[in-house]
C-alpha positions in Angstrom: -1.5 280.0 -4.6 -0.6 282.3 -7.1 -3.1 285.2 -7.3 -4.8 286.0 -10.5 -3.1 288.6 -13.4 -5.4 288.5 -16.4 -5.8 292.2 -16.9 -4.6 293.3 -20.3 -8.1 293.9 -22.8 -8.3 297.7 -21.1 -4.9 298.4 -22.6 -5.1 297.7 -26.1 -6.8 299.8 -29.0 -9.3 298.3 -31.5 -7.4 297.8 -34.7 -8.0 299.6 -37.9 -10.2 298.9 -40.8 -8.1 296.4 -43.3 -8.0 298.0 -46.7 -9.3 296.0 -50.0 -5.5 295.4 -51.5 -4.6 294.3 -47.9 -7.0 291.5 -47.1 -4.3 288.8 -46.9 -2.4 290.2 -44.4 -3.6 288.3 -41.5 -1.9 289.4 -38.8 1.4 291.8 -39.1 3.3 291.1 -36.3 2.7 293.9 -34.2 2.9 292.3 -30.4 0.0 294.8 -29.4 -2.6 294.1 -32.0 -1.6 290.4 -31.6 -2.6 290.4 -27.9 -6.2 291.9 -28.4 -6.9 288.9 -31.0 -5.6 286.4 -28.2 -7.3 288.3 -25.7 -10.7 288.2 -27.7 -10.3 284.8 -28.4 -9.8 284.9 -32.1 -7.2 283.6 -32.0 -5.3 280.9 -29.6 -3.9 281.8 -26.3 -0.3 279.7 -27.4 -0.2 282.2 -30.2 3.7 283.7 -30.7 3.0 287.3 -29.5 4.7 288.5 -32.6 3.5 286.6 -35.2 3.1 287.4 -38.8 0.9 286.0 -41.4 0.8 288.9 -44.3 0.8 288.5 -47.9 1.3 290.8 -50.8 -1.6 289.9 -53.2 -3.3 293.5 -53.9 -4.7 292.1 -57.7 -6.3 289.8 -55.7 -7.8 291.4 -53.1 -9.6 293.7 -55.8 -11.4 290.7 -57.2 -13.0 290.1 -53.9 -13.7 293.6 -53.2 -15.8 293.4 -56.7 -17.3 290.2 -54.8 -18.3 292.4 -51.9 -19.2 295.7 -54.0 -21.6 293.8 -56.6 -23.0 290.9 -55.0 -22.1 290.8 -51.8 -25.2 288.2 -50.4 -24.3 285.8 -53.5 -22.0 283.5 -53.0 -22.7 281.9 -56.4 -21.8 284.9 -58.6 -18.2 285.1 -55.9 -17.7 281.3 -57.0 -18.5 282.2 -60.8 -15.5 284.8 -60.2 -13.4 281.9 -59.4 -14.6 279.3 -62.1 -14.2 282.1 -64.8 -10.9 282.4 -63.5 -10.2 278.8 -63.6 -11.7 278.8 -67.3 -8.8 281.7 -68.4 -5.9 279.6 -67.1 -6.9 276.3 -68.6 -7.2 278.4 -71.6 -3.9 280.1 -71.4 -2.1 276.4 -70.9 -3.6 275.0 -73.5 -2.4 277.8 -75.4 1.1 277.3 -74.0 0.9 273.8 -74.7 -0.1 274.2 -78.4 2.7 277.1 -78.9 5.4 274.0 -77.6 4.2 271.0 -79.6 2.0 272.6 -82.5 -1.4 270.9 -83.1 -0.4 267.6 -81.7 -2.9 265.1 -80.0 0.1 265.3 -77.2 -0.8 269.0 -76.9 -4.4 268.0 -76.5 -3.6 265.6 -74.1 -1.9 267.5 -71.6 -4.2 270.3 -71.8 -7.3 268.0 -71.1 -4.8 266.0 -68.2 -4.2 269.6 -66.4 -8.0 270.6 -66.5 -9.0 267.4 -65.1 -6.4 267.1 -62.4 -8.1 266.3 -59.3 -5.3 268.7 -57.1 -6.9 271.9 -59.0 -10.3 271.5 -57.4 -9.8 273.5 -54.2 -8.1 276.1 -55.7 -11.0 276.7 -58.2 -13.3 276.2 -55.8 -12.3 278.3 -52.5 -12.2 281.2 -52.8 -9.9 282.4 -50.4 -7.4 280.0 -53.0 -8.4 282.3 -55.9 -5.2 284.6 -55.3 -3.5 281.3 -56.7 -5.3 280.5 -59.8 -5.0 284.4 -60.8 -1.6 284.4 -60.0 -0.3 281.3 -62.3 -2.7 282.5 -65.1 -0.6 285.7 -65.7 2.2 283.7 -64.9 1.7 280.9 -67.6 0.4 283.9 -70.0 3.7 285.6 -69.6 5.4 282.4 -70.6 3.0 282.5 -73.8 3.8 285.8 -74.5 7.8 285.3 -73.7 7.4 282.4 -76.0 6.0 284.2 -79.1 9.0 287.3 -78.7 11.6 285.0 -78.3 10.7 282.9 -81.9 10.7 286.1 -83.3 6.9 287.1 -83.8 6.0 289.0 -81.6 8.4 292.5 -80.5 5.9 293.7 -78.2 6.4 290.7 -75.8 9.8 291.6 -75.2 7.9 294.2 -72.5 4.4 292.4 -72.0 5.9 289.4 -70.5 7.5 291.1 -67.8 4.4 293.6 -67.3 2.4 290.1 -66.9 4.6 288.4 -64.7 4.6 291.6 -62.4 0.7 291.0 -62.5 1.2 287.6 -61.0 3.0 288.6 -58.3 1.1 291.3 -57.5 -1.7 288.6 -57.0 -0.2 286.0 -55.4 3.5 284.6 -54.4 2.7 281.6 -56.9 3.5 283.4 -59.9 6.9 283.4 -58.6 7.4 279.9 -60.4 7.3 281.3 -63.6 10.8 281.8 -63.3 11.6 278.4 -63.0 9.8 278.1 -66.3 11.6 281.2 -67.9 15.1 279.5 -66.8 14.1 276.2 -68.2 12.6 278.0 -71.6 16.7 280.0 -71.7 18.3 276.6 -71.3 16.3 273.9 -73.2 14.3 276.3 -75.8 15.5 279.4 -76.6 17.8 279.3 -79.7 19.2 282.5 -79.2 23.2 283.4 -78.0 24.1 282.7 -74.3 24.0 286.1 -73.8 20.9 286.6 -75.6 19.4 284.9 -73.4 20.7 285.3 -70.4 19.8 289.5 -71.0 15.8 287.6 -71.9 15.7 287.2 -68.5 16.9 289.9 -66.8 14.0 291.8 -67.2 12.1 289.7 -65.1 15.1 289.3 -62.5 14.3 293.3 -62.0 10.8 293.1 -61.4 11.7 290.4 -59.3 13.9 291.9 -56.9 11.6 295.1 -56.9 8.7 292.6 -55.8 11.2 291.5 -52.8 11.9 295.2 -51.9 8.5 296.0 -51.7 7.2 292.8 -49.9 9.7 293.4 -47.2 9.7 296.9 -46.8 6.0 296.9 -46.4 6.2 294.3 -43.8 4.5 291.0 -45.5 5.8 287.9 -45.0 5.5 285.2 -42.3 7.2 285.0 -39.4 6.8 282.5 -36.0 4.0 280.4 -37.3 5.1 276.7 -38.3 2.9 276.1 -41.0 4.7 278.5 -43.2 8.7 278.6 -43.4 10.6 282.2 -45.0 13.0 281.1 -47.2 15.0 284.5 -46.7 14.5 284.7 -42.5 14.8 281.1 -41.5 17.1 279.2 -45.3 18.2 276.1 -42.7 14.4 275.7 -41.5 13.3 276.3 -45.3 15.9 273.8 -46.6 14.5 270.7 -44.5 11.5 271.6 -45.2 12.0 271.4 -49.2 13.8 267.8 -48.8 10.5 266.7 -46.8 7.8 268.5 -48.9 9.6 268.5 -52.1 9.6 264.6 -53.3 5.8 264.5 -51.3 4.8 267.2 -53.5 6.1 265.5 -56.6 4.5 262.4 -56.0 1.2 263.9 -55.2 1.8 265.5 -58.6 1.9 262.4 -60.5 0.4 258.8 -58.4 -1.1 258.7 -55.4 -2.1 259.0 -52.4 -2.6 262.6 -52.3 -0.7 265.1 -50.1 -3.7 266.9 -48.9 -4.5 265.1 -45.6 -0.2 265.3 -45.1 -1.5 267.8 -41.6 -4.0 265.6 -40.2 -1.5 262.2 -40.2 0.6 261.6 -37.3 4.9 261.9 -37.5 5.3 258.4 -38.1 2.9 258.3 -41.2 4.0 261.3 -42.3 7.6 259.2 -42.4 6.4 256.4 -44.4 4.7 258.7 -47.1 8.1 260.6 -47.5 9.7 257.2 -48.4 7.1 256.6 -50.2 7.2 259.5 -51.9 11.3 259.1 -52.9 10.4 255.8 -54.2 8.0 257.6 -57.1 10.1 260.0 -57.9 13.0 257.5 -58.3 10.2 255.1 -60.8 9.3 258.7 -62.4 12.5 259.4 -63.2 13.7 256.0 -64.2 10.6 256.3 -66.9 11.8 259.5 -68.1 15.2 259.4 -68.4 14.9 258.2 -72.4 12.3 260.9 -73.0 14.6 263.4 -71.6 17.7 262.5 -73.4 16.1 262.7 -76.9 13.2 265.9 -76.7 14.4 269.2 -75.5 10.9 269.8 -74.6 11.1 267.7 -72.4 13.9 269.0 -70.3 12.4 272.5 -70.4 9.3 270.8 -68.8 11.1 268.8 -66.4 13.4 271.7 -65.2 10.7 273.8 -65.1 8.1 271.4 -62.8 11.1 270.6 -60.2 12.5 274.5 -60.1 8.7 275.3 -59.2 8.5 272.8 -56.1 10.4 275.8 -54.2 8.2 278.2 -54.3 5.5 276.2 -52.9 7.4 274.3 -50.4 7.4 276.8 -47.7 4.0 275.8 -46.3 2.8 272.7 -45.7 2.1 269.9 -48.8 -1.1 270.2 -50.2 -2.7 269.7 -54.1 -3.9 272.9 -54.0 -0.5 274.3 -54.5 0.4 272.0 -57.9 -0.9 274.7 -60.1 2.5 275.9 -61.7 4.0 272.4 -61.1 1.5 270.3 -62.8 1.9 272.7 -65.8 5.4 270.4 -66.6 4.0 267.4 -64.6 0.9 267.1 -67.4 2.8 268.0 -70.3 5.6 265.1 -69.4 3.0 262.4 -68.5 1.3 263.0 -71.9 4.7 263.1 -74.0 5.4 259.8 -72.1 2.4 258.2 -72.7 2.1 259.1 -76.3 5.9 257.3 -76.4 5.0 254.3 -74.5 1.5 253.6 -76.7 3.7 253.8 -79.9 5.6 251.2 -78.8 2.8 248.9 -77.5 1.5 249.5 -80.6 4.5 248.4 -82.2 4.6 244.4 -82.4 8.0 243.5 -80.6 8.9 240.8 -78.0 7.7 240.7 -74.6 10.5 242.5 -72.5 10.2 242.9 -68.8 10.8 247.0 -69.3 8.5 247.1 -72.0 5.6 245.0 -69.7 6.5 247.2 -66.8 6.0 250.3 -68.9 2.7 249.3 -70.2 1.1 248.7 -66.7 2.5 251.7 -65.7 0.8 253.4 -68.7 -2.6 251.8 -67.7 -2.0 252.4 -63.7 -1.3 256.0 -64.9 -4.3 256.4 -67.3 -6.5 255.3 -64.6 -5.1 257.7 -62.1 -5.3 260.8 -64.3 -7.8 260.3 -66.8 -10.7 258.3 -64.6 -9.4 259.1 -61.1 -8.7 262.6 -60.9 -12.1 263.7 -63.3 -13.9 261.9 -60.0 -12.3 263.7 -57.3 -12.2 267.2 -59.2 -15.6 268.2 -58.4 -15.2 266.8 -54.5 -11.9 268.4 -54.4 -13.9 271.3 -55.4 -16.4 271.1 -52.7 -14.0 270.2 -50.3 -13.6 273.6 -47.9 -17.5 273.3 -47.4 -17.0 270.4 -45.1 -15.4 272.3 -42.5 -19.0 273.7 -42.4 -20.1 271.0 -39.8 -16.6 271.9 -37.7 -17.0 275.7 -38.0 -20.5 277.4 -39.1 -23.1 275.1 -37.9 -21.8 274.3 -34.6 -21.6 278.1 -33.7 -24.8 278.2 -35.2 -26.5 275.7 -33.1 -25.1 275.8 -29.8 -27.0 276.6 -27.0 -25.8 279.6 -25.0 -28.5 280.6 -23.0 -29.5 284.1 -22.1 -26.9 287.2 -21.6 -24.3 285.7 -23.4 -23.3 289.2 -25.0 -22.2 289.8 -21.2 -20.3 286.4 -21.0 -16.9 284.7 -21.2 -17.7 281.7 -23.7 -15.3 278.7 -22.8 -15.0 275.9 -25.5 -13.7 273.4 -23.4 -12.1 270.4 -26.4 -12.9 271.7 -29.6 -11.8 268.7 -32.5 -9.8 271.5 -34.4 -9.2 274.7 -32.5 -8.7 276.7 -35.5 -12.3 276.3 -36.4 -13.4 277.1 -33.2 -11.6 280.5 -32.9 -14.1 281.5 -35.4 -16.9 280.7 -33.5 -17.5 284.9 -32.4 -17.0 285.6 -36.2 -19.6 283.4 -37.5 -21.6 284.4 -34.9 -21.2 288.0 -35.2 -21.8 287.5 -39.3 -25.2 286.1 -38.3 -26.4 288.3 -36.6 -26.7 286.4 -33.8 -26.0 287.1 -30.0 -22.5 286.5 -29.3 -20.2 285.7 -26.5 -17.9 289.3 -25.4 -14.7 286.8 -25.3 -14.0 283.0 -25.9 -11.6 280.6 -24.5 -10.7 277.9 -26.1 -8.5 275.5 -24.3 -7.5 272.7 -25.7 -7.6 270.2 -28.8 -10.4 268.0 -28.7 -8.7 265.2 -31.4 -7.6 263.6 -28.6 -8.3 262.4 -24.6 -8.5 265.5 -22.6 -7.8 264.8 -18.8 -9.3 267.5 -16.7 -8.7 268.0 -12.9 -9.7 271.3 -11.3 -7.4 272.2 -8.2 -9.5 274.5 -7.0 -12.8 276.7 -7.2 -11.1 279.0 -9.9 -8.9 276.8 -11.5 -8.7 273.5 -14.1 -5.0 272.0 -14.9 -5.1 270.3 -18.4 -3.7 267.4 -20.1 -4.2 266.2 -23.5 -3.2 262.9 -24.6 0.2 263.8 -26.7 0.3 267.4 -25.1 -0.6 270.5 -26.9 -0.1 271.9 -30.4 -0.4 268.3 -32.1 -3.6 269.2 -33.8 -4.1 270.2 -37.4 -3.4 274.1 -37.5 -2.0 274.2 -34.3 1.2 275.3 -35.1 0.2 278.1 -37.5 0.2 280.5 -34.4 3.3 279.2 -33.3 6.5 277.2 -34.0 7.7 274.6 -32.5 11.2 276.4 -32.5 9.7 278.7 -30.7 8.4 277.0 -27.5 6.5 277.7 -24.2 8.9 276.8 -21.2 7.4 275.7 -17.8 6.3 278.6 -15.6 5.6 280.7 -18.7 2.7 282.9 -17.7 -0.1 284.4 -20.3 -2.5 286.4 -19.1 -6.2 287.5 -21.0 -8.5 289.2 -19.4 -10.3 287.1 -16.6 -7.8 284.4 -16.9 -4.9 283.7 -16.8 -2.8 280.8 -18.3 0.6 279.5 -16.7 2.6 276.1 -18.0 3.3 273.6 -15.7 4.9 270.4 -17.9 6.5 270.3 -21.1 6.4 267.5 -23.4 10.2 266.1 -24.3 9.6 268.1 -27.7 9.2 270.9 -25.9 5.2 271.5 -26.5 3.1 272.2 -23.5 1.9 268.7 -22.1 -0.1 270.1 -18.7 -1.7 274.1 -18.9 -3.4 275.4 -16.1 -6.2 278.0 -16.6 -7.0 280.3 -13.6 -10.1 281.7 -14.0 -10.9 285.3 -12.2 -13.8 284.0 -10.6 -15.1 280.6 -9.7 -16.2 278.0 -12.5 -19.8 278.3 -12.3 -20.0 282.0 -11.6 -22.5 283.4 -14.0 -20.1 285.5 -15.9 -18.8 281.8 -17.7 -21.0 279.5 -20.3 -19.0 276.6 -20.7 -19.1 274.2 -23.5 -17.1 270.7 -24.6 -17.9 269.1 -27.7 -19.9 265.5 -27.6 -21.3 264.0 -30.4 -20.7 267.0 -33.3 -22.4 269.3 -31.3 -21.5 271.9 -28.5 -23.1 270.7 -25.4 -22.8 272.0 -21.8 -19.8 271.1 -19.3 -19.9 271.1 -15.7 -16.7 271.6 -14.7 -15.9 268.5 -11.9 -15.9 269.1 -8.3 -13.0 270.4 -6.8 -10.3 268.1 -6.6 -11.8 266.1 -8.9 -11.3 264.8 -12.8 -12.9 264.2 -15.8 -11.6 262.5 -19.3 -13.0 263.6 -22.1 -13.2 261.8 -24.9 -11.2 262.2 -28.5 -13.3 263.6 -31.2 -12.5 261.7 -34.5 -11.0 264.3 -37.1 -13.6 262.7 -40.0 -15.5 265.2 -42.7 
């Protein structure tokens, strides 16, 4: 038998403090730091020893430090931060909106469409989303501002818009699409010379490449994690990721279903929704086609609301990251419905286009203007129902006496990203908590358990390992664990025996340093929403636990 290795916690330093303008930056990459956090438990033990999760949003970050400075035990007055944020970009698109197509019920329309969009809840309501909703308000104000310098109003904007747009970046990586709005504005809009307006832009090409400098030369960016792609370190990965994510994206944008619960489908669903997807995009674009032939407008929104499905395309398709492209999605769908209720209006003969455009207009009206003002608020809300995955449970479980000077092991947590927070919320509390956790596998599905010996359980979930939602954020699949691979944590140590034909783990052995019911070990699976105790079966014996339905 192979004798135990787990000895690493003695070897690494504690890291330092994160600084207010750095709060995004998750995890930089450093192999070092990364094995204390996978050591402690805070994060999986299949995590890519040199992953990197950091993001350049310093603006933001000093919004939540005033959260923290001035009301730090109120998370209403944090959420009013968000909603007042919210309030400024709705007011800065309607703006935009009015600047494009005057005083026009159209204008109205589209502003009152975007508000209401259902996909614009979580980002107004979560606030770790806010870095977002800041970022594409200084976006779409710089857009406003470029606007009024380029009809000739306005001198001033010919350097605010490019101050604003550096704001944007410097609060989130969303405020990147404002140059696909810019580029759409200098093709479709802008009356000036070719040159003219090529040299509009090039102000804003500067600040962008300075952003770039600065975002790699300070080390942010991802790397190793599957839920989020680099554009610049991994362009093939990136590219079939766009062709998925893209069309999904754009449907989500304008029918239905939406793309948020893309993670928690399995690959052959996820396979029908793309087709799906094409299929709306191809009825979207057959609808628009006259519109866009006739209104320049219209082009600039068009270009501008498929140029910004690249920027967001790098992680995986949610609503919450429709901000910039709804801004063209909304104004279209309104210049398209005023057109088609002209000419239902309009007494004419019963074509088959015309009948197929008028249910289209009520199928549409129903989805955006009754649908989506229903989901907005749940939408809102919706990050609080993790609360019965992530706070309560740590909350609630049982774990006895001396747990400070215990190894907590959460045997089949539903969604292991959730439980690696289970110190944290603990700790936050103020309540006693473990001095490590293991988590060992994803509780979604069947977890087959047979322990080979007193110090050691060989695992097998149905499907194998990192099929769960979040799994692959630590680590991607292009990046696998081979059989034999060997990880060791302190008092444990973690080998591979079976890979699945993908290459994912299917069978994980865990050796413990001591024997499964030695003191120094609370053990607990989850049964029934709730963290119960496990008694690890007799050795040479097995246990199936059951799957634990993903349902909030």
């Amino acid at each position: 038998m192979t004798s135990f290795r787990g000895t690493i916690s003695s070897e690494i330093p504690i890291p330092t403090p994160v600084s207010p303008l750095n709060i995004f930056a998750f995890l930089d990459g450093d192999s070092i730091t990364i094995a204390r956090h996978k050591d402690l438990g805070v994060i999986p033990w299949w995590t890519y020893p040199r992953l990197r999760l950091a993001f350049f949003r310093p603006l933001t970050g000093l919004t939540h430090y005033v959260d923290y400075e001035l009301w730090p035990q109120s998370a209403e007055l944090m959420h009013a931060q968000s909603l007042l944020w919210f309030g400024a970009l709705i007011a800065a698109v309607t703006l935009l909106y009015r600047r494009l197509h005057g005083v026009t019920w159209v204008a109205g329309l589209a502003a009152l469409l975007y508000a209401l969009d259902d996909a614009h809840g979580l980002p107004a309501g979560w606030l770790a989303n806010r870095n977002a909703v800041v970022a594409t308000c200084f976006g779409v104000l710089a857009l406003v501002v470029h606007d009024h310098w380029r009809r000739g109003a306005f001198r001033a904007g010919e350097k605010l818009g490019p101050l604003l747009f550096a704001v944007g970046l410097l609060s989130g990586e969303t405020a990147l699409a404002t140059l696909a709005y810019l580029v759409a504005y200098a093709l479709f809009i802008d009356d000036g010379s070719i040159l003219r307006r090529i040299n509009s832009l090039i102000p804003y090409g500067v600040i962008t490449a300075i952003w770039l400098l600065l975002y790699r030369e300070l080390g942010f960016g991802t790397q190793g994690s599957g839920f989020y792609v680099d554009p610049i370190a991994q362009p093939m990965s990136y590219l079939g990721a766009l062709l998925e994510r893209g069309p999904i994206l754009l449907m989500d944008q304008w029918a239905f279903p939406p793309s948020s619960p893309y993670m928690f489908i399995s690959a052959e669903a996820r396979s029908i929704l793309l087709i799906w997807a094409v299929l709306v995009c191809l009825v979207v674009g057959f609808l628009l086609v006259p519109l866009l032939r006739k209104d320049r407008s219209a082009r600039f929104w068009c270009v501008g609301m498929v140029l910004s499905v690249p920027v967001v395309a790098a992680t995986t398709p949610h609503g919450r990251l429709l901000l910039f492209t709804g801004l063209g999605g909304m104004a279209l769908l309104a210049m398209w419905m005023q057109g088609t209720w002209e000419r239902w209006r309009t007494p004419r003969e019963q074509e088959g286009p015309a009948v197929f455009h008028r249910v289209l207009l009520v199928l549409f009206v129903l989805i955006h203007s009754i649908g989506a003002p229903l989901l907005l608020p749940l939408n809102a809300v919706s990050a609080s129902t993790t609360e019965q995955w992530l706070q309560k449970p740590a909350r609630t479980a049982d774990l006895g006496p001396g747990i400070e000077q215990k190894d907590l092991v959460l045997v089949n947590p539903p969604i292991v990203f959730l439980a690696n927070y289970f110190i944290a919320v603990r700790s936050l509390e103020g309540l006693p908590a473990p001095q490590r956790q293991r988590v060992l596998a994803p509780g979604n599905v069947a977890v087959h358990i047979e322990r080979t010996d007193s110090r050691t359980l060989v695992i097998r979930p149905d499907g194998g390992f990192l099929a769960g939602p979040f799994d692959d954020v630590f680590r991607a699949r292009t990046l696998p664990l081979r059989a034999g691979d060997r990880i060791p944590l302190t008092n444990v140590e973690v080998e591979i025996l079976d890979i699945e034909a993908d290459g994912r783990p299917a069978a994980v052995a865990f050796r413990f340093a001591q024997h499964l019911e030695h003191a120094s070990f609370r053990w607990l699976m989850w049964e029934n929403g709730e963290w119960t105790t496990f008694l690890p079966p007799a050795v040479g014996g097995t246990v199936t636990l059951p799957p634990a339905p993903l349902l909030f």
